[in-house]
Every structure is written in C-alpha cells, then in structure tokens.
C-alpha positions in Angstrom: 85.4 97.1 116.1 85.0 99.1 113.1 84.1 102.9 114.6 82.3 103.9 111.6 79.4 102.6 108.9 80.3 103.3 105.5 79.0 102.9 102.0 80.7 99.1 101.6 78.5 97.9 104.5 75.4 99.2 103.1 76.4 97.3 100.3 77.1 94.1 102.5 73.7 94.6 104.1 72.0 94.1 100.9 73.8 91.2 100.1 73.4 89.6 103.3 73.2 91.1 107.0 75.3 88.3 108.2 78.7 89.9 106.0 78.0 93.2 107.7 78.1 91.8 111.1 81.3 90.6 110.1 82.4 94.0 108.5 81.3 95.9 111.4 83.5 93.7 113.4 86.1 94.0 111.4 86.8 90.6 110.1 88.9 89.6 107.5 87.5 89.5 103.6 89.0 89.1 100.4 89.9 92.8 99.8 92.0 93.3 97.6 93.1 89.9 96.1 90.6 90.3 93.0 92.6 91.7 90.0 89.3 93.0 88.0 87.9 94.3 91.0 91.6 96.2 91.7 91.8 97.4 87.7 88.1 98.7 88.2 89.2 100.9 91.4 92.1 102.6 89.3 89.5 103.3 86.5 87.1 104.9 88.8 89.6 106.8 90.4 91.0 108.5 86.6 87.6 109.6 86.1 87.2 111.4 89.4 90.5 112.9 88.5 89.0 113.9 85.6 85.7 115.4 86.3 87.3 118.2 88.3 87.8 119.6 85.3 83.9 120.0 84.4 84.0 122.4 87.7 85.3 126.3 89.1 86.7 127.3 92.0 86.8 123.1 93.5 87.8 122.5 96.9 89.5 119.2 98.2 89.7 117.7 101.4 92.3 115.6 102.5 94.7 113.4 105.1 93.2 111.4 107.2 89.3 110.3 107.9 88.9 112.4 110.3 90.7 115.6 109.3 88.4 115.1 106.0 85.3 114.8 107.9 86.7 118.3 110.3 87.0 119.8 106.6 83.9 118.9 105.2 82.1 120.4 108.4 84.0 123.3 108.0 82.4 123.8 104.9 79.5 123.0 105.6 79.5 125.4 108.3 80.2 128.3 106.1 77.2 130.8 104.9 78.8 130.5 100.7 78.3 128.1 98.1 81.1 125.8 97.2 82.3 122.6 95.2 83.8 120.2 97.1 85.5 117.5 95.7 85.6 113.9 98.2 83.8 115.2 101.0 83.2 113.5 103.9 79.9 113.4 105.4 79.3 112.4 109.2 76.1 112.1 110.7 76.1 109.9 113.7 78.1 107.2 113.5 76.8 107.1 109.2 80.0 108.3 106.9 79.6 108.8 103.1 82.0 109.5 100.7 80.7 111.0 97.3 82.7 112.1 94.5 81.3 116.2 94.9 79.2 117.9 97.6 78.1 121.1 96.3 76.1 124.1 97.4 74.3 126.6 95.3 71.5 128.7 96.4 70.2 127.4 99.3 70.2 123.7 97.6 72.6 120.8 97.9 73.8 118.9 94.9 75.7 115.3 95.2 77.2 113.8 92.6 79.0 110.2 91.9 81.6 109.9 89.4 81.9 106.0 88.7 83.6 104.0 85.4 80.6 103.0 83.9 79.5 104.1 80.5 76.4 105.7 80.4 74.3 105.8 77.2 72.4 109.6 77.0 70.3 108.6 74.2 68.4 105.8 77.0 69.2 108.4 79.5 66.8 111.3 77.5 64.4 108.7 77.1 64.2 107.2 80.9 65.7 103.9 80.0 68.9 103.7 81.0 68.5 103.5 85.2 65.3 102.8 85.5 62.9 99.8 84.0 59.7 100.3 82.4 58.1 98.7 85.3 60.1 101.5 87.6 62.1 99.5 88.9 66.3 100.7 89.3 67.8 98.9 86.3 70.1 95.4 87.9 73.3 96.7 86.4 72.6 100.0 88.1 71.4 99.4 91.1 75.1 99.1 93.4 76.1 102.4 92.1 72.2 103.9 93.1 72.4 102.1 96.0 75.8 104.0 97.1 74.5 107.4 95.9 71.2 107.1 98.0 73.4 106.2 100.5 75.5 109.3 100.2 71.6 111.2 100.0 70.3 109.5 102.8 73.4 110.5 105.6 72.9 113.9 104.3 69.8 114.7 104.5 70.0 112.7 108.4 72.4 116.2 108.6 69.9 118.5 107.2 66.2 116.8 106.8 64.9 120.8 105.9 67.4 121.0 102.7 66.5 119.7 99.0 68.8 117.9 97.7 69.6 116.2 94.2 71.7 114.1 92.9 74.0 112.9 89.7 76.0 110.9 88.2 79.0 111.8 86.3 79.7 108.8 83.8 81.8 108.3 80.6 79.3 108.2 77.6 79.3 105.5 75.1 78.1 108.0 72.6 81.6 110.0 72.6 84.9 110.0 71.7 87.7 110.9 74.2 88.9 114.3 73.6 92.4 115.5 73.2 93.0 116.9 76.3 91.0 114.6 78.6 93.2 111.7 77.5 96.0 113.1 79.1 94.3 113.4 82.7 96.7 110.6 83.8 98.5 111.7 86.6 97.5 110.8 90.3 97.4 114.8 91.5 94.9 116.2 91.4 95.6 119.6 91.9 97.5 119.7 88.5 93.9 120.1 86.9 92.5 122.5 89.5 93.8 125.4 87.7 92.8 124.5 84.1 95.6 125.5 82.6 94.2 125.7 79.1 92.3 128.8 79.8 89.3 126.8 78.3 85.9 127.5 80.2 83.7 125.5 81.9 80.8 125.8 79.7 83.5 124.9 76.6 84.9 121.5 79.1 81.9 120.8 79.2 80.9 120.5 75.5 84.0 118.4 75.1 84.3 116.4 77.8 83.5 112.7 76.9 81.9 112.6 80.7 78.4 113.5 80.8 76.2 114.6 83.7 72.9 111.9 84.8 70.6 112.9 86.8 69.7 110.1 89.0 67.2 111.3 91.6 63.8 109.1 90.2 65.9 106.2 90.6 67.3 107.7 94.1 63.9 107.9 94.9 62.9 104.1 94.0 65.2 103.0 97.0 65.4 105.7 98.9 63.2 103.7 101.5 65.3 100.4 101.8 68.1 102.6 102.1 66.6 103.9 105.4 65.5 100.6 106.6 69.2 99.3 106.3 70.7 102.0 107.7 68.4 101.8 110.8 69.5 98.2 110.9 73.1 99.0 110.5 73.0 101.2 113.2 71.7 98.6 115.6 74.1 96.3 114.5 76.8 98.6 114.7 76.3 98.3 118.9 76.0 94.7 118.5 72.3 94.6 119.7 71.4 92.7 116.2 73.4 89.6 115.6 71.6 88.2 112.2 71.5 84.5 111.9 73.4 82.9 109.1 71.4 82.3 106.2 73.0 79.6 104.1 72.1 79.1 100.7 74.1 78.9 97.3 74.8 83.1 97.3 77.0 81.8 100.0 79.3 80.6 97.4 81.5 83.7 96.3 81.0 85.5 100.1 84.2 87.8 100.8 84.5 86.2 104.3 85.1 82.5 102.3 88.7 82.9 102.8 89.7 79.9 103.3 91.7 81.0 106.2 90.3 79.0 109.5 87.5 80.7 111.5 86.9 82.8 108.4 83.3 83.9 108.5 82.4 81.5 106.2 83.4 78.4 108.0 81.4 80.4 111.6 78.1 80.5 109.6 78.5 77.3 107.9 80.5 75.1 110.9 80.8 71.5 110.2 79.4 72.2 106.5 82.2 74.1 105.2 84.3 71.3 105.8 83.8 68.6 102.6 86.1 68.9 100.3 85.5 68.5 97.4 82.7 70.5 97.9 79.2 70.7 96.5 80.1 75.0 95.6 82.5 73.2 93.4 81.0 71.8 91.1 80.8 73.3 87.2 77.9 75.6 87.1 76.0 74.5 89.9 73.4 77.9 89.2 71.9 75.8 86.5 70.3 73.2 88.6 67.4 74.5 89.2 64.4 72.5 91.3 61.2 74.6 90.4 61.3 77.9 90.7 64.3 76.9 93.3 67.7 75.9 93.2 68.7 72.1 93.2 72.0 73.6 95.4 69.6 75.3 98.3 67.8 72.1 98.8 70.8 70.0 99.1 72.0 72.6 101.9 69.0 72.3 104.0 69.5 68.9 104.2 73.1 69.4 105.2 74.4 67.4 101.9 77.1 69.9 101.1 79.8 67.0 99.4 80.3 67.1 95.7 80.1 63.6 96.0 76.3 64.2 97.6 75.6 64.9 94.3 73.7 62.3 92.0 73.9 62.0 87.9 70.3 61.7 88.1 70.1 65.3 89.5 72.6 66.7 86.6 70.5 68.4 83.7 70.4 71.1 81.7 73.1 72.7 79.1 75.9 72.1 81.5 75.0 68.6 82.4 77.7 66.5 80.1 80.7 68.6 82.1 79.0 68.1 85.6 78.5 64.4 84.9 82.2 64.1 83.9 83.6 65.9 86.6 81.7 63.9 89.1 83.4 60.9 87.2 87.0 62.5 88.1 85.7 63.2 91.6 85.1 60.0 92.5 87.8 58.1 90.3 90.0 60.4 91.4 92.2 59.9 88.0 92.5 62.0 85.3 90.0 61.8 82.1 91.5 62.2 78.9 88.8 61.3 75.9 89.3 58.6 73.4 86.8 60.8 71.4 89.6 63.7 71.5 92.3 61.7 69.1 89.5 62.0 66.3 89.2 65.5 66.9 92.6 66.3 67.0 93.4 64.0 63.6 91.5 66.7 61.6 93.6 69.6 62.4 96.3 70.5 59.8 99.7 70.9 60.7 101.1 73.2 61.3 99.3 73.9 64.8 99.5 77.7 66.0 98.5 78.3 69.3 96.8 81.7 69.2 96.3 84.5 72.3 95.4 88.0 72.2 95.8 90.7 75.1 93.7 93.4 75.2 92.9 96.8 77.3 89.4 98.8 78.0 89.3 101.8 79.5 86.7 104.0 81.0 89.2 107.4 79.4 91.2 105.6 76.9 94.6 107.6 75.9 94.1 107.2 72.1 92.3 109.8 70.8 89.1 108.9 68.9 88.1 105.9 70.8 85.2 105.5 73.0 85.2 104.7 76.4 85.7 101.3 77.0 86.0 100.6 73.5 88.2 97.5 72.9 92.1 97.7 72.3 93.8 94.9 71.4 97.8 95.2 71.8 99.9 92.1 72.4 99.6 88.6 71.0 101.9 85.2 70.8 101.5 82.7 68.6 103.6 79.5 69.0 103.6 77.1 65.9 104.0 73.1 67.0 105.2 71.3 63.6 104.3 67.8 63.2 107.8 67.0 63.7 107.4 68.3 67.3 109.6 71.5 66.9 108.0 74.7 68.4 108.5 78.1 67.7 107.1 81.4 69.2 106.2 84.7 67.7 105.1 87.4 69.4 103.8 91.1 69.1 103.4 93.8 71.4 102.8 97.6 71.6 104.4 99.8 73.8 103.5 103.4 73.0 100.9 105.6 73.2 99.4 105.0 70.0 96.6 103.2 68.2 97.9 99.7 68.0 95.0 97.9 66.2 96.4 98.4 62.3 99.6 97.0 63.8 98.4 94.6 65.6 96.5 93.0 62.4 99.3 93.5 60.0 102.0 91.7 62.5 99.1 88.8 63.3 98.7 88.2 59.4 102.0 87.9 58.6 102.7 85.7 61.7 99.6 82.8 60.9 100.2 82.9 57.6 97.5 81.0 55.4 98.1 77.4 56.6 97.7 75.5 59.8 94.8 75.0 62.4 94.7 77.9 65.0 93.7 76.9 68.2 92.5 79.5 70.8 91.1 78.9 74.6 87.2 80.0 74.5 86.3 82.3 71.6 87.4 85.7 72.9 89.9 85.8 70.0 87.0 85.4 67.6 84.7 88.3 69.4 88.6 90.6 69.6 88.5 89.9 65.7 84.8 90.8 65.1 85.0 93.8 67.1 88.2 94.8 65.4 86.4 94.1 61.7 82.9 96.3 62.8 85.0 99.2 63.4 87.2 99.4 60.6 84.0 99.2 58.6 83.1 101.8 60.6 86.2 103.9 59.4 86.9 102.9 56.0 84.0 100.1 54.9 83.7 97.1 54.0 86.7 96.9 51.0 89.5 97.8 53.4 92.2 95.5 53.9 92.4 94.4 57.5 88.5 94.0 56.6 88.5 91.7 54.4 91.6 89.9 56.1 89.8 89.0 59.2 86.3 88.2 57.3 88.5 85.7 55.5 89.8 84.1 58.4 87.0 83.9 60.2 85.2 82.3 57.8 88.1 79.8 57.0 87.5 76.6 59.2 91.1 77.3 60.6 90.1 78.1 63.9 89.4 75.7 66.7 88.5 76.0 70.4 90.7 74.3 72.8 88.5 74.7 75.5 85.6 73.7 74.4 87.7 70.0 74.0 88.6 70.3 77.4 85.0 71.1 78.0 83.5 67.6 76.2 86.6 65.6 76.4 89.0 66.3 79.7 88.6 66.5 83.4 91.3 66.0 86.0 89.7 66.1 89.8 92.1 69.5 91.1 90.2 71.5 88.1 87.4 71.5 90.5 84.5 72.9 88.7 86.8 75.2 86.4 87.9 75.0 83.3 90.4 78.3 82.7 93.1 77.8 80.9 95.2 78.3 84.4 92.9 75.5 86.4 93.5 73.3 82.8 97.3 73.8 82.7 98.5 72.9 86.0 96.2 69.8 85.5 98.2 68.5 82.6 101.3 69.5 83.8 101.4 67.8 87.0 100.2 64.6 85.1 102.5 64.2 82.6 105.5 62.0 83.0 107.6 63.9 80.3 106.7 67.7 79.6 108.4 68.6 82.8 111.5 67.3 81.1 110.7 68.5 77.8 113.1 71.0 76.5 110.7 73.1 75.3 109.5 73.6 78.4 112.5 74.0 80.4 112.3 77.1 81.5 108.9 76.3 83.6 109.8 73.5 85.6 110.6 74.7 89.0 110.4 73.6 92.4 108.7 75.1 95.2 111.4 75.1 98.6 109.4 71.9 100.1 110.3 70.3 96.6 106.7 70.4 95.5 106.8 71.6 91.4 105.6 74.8 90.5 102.3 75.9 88.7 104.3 76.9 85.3 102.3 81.0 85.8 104.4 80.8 89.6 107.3 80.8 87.7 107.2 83.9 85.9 109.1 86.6 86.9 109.1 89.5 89.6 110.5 92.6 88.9 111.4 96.2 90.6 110.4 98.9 88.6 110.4 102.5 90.0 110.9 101.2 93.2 107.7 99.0 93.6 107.7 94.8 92.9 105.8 94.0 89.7 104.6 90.5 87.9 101.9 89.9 85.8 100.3 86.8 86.0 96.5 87.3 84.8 94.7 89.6 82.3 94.1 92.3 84.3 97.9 92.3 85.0 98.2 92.6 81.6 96.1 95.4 81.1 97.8 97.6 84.1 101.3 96.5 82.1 100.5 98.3 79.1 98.9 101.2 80.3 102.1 101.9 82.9 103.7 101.1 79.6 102.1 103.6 77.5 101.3 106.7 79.5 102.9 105.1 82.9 106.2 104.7 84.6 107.2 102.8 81.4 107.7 106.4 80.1 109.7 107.5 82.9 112.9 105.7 81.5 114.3 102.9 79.5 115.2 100.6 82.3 111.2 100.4 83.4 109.9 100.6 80.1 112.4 97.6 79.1 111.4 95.9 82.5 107.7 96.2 81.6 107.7 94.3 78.3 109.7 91.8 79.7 106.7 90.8 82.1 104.4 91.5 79.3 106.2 89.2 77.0 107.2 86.6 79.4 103.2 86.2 80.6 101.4 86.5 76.7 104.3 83.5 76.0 103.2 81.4 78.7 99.6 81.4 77.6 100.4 79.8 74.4 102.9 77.4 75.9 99.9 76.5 78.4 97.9 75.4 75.3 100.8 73.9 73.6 101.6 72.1 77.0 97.6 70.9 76.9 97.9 70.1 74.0 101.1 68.0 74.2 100.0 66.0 77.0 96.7 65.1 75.0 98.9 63.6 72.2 100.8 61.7 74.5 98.0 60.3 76.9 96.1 59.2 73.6 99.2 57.8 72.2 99.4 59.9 69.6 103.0 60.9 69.9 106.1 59.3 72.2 108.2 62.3 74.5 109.9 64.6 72.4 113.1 63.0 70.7 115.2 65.9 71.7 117.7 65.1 75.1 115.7 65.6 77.9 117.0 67.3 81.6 118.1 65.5 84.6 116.4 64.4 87.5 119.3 67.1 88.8 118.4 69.7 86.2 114.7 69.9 86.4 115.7 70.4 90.3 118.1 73.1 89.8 115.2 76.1 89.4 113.8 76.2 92.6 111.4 78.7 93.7 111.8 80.4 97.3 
C-alpha cells in the first residue's frame, strides 16, 4: 500500500475516487507509456531548472523522499527566512511537492513553476486564470488544483501563518533571452551561483519567465481541495471503498491497461470484455442524447459491444465515418471506396508525399523565439511517378540554429512547381501558415519565403490523405482511429504485393512467431551515450532533435551521427506509409497491377526477422 498521499492522487480524486482507491493501493496505471505526457515532464522540469535563477541565496533538498521531507523540516524549523527550491512538505500522512517554499518576514510564499505559457496582458486584467463568472479557467484548473494542494498541506502545518502563492510560467509575450536558452543542463547547482554576476532585479527584467500570482483562483477551490483531502485520508486507511461509477470518462482511465485484473476490467467485470468495443468506436463524444451522452445510456443498460450500436443512433458531423466503421465491424473485410479512384484520377503526376517534423518548447534554444513558438526542422518528401518509380528526399537540421529559412528553401527546391502533394490531416498547411505569419512579422509581406508559401497554398496542389481515408477507407483493426499508424498497418497487412514490393523491402519483417511486422516496429534501436534510443512517434522526434541540438548529439560525432540516423530513418517512414496507402488504394481499385520490378522471395521477405 502506497504510505503516502500526494499531489497525483488529488488529481485522481477529481477525476474519479474510484482511480485513487486504486492509486492508494498501488495498482498498476499507464505511467509512463504516453510520449506527450513524457516530453511535457522534461519541459516542466527545464523551467524549474531555470527559475532558480530569478532567486538568491536558494537552497535544495535532495536524495530520497524522506531525507527531503527531514530537510525541508529542518528548514522549517529554523528562526531565518530562506528559498527553498523542491521542498517537501509532510503533514500527516499529506506530502506536497512545490517548485519553491519560501519564507520572508513572518509570511510563507509557494510557488509552481509549470511549462505553460502564460499571457501577462490577461493576467493584469484578471482573465487569464479565472472566468468572468469566477470560475478557475478549464485549461487552468489541474495546475490550481496542484498548487492549492501544495497550500492546503501547508497551512494543515501551520493554520496561524498567511500564505500566498504563485506561479512561475513562460510568457507568450517574450522572447527567450540569450542566456536563459542555454539553461540546458540537468544540474542544477551549475545556476546556483549565477555566474554572470547579473543581479536578481536585472534576471528578472530579462527572464522570459514571469511571476502570476494565483491566490484568487487558489481561493476558488480552496474548499474542494479540503473536502478531497479529508476523503483521501479516509481512503488512505481503506475505511472508504468508492463504488465504480461507469460511464464514458471511463474510456481513457490510466488503470485500462489492458493487462488482466487491471482496474478497469474490476470496475467494469463482464463489461470490459466485448471486443470490439463500444469505447471504440470513431468519436463516440459526439453522440449525444439530450443534454446526455448516447454512450452513458448504452452502459447502463449493459450494451457495451460496438456491434450494440445501431445506424439509426449515428448522427452528427462524424456520423458517415461511424456508419462505415460499423460496416467494417460487422463485415469484417476491408472497405476500400469505388468513389476514391475518381478522386485519385484528378491528381497530377508526379505524386509527392509530403511530412514535416516539428519542435515546441516552453524555453526554446534559438534566440528570439517565443516560448512554445513553432519550429519546424525535418521533412521527407517521396515523389511516386506514374511509371511507379519512387524517390525520397529529405531535409533535416541538426544544429543549434534557426532552421526555418532552411527549411523553406530546401522544401521549395524539393516540390518543385508540379505534381499533387498529399499530406495526412492538414498540420502541414497550419506549419506553413504559421511559418508565413511570422516572416511577415519579420520582414512583411514582399519577402520571399512569403510569397513562396502564399503561392503554394493557394495552388490546388495540395490534397489531404486522410481526409480520403476518412470518407472512403475503413479496415475493422483501425478501430475507431484513423492516424496515419492505425491506417498503415491496415493497408499493409491487406495487400497481397507491397510486402514484396521492392520499394518497400526494407520494412517487411517478421515478428519470432512469424507474424509480420507493423512497418514503424521495424525501425531501428540504437545505443547512444550508453542509453537505447528509437524514435517511432512525434514526440520521439521532438526529444531527437533537441538531444541533437543542445544534447548528447553535441557530445560527439558517433551520437550526433546516431541521432540523425533515427531521425531520418522515422521522417522516411511517414512518407512511405502514405506512399504504401496510397499504393494499395491503386491496386485494390484496379488502378495499377504490382510493381513490374522483381519482386522478393517467399525466403527473402522471411529473411528480416524481428526478435
């Protein structure tokens, strides 16, 4: 049993009682296994490194829990006033964790430094945490939640003492300085000592994190803050066992695991079991029943299936994809459109199969940019000829530098001014439209790159890929998804020739029970600096480059080589994927016979097998 209630569980509370029973018990969640969630901790973690700067004379605890808490008493015990940076607060069997505990003059400050930009115009004017109704602001109200949390076990220590409390945010009205885009390194005591000379006031006046004061919205939930904790505490002795309360939230619980006797499958029993399932189908939020959701009704009455699910209940924007999954569901075959060949006659050889990577960072390293501001630096275009030859092109930035000038000059003179561009969802578009506001920003409308991308945009070149799989393609193991990495192994592991392909030679493996690889499996693991590295997803991507940049990529050529070949390697298989897609369309519509070019053995396509 977990000895201690900390801020997570508070959290889980909120959500539903029923997860903190199961974190108080210890049991197993997803922790961990979310990329986003993992790239958002190392974010939050580079601006607590570099907030320490804003402060004199900081202390630091550290080892384990409990020597921090034995610190932070220590501390606390003491008549003077201090900083302390990750204190560690025990009262009863209540722990909190904020960024800074400080002391000054009888009065006790806390403060959370979190990745989130915060806007000080709205901030001036009471807008930006709380609602005109005064209510804490939706987008706000985890990180308020955590920092009345942190309030609340304090004042439990010392009821008699005021205290307020802060935020410590990157703001969206600043640029990153010159020095505070160096503050990558993981030890902290390196900026301790301020080795600049500066002084605070003057870090202060430059630093692109800004100081919120947060205690109105504290106070807005200050009171449900108590009532959980009181609850939490109750539970913590197991004298509260909630009851599960099963409704569609249930959907994206951390105890779903899919692992048997998760916590998922204990609250749901016998209706976790139908597979496919009714959680899986496409945007199941948007049936609504009232002012209730279609999905919550179906649960009381214990119809859970997909298949419980009838087209007369489908409505709504997302109705024509629910309707055709349910067709795939029950067919269980593959849909491929008729519809689609007339689409894809009006494209205009050749086709280039377009993808972009891109990085945003609460304390980017470029100087100049905002927080969060939006970087793009790798892309790979393959280019399928109506003669069926492919060929790839790629670009990618490896320094510390602004990429974006580069990136647009290498792009132009890759697509050149012919050929349809296809692209999976828009993001390409809104990378390119970000990219053009900016430079007008800069140097107006008459610049180059300007004028470049308002050109192509407006051209009629490019084409959505997805949104053909969305009206015209279903295959029943995309589930409810339609990704580009739920699409591809759909189209891969129903074509009777890509595999064989030898353009696509290098993805067919097998798996050790002879089963055939998801093509993303088969990209590469590497050491570098000692630790095992792949990147298969877009946050991989975005850790890549910045170990590339201002990382262990710098540390020598072997990593920094190693680096760029996972980088390359994944940006290239995105493309393929579409190209792959795209492939299997023509030849499941007729449009095109397998490629003329010799194709592998039964005993070469066997040959690459994963272990």
């Amino acid at each position: 049993m977990q000895r201690y209630i900390f801020k997570e569980d508070l959290r889980r509370f909120k959500d539903c009682p029923r997860k903190s029973w199961y974190g108080l018990g210890e049991g197993n969640a997803n922790k961990g296994q979310d990329p986003f969630l993992e790239f958002l901790g190392e974010e939050a973690r580079s601006v607590r490194r570099a907030s320490v700067e804003l402060f004199e004379d900081v202390r630091k605890t550290n080892g384990s829990l409990e020597e921090r808490i034995r610190q932070t008493e220590e501390v606390l015990e003491s008549e003077e006033d201090f900083v302390l940076f990750e204190p560690h607060l025990l009262s009863g069997e209540f722990v909190a964790n904020p960024s800074y505990l400080i002391r000054k003059e009888g009065r006790f400050f806390i403060l959370q430094a979190a990745a989130k930009a915060g806007n000080e115009y709205a901030h001036r004017e009471h807008k930006m945490l709380v609602t005109y109704y005064g209510n804490v602001r939706s987008e706000w109200k985890e990180l308020v939640l955590g920092l009345g949390y942190s309030c609340g076990v304090l004042r439990r220590m010392y009821p008699k003492l005021a205290t307020s409390s802060w935020l410590i945010l990157p703001s969206s009205n600043r640029e990153i300085g010159n020095r505070e885009r160096t503050l990558s390194s993981d030890k902290i005591e390196e900026f301790l000592k301020c080795p600049d000379g500066s002084t605070i006031d003057q870090r202060r006046r430059d630093s692109v994190l800004r100081f919120f004061e947060a205690g109105e919205a504290v106070s807005l939930i200050q009171g449900e803050v108590a009532i959980a904790m009181r609850a939490l505490e109750k539970m913590r002795d197991r004298r509260n066992s909630p009851d599960p309360l099963l409704r569609y939230a249930c959907r994206n619980c951390e105890y779903r695991t899919g692992r048997t006797g998760d916590g998922f499958s204990q609250c749901w029993g016998k209706l976790a079991a139908p597979s496919p399932h009714l959680f899986d189908l496409h945007q199941l939020y948007s049936l609504k029943e009232g002012e209730g959701l279609l999905a919550d009704r179906k649960i009381e009455q214990g119809d859970v299936s997909l298949l419980d699910i009838s087209e007369a209940e489908l409505g709504g924007p997302h109705r024509a994809r629910q309707k055709l999954q349910l067709k795939c569901a029950r067919s269980g075959q593959e849909w491929v459109d008729p519809q689609l060949a007339t689409e894809m006659s009006g494209l205009e050889w050749p086709v280039r199969f377009v993808d972009f990577e891109t990085s945003q960072s609460a304390l980017p390293w470029i100087q100049g940019l905002r927080p969060f501001e939006l970087i793009p630096f790798q892309w790979s275009c393959h280019s399928l000829y109506e003669d069926g030859t492919l060929e790839h092109a790629e670009f990618l930035h490896s320094g510390a530098e602004d990429p974006r000038r580069e990136f647009i000059a290498t792009l132009r003179n890759a697509i050149g001014s012919d050929g349809s561009l296809l692209i999976y969802t828009d993001y390409e578009i809104q990378v390119l439209d970000t990219l053009r506001k900016r430079f007008v920003e800069v140097s107006g409308v008459r610049d180059v790159d300007v004028m470049w991308i308002d050109e192509l945009l407006c051209s009629g070149r490019i084409v959505d890929q997805h949104d053909w799989v969305m009206k015209y393609y279903c295959h029943p193991i995309m589930g409810g998804r339609t990704s580009l990495k739920k699409a591809l192994p759909s189209a891969w592991h129903s074509s009777d020739g890509l595999g064989g392909d030898p353009r696509f030679f290098e993805y067919f493996m097998r798996n050790s029970d002879g089963s055939i690889l998801d093509p993303y499996q088969t990209l590469p693991e590497l050491e570098i600096a000692g630790k095992r590295m792949s990147i298969r997803e877009g946050c991989g991507a975005m850790k890549g480059y910045r170990e590339l940049a201002i990382g262990v990529g710098r540390t020598g050529k072997d990593a920094h080589k190693a680096l760029e070949v996972l980088m390359y390697e994944y940006c290239k298989l995105d493309t393929a994927a579409q190209a792959i897609i795209f492939e299997h369309w023509r030849m499941s519509l007729g449009l095109r016979s397998q490629h003329g070019n010799k194709k592998r053995t039964e005993r070469d396509l066997c040959s690459g097998t994963k272990k």
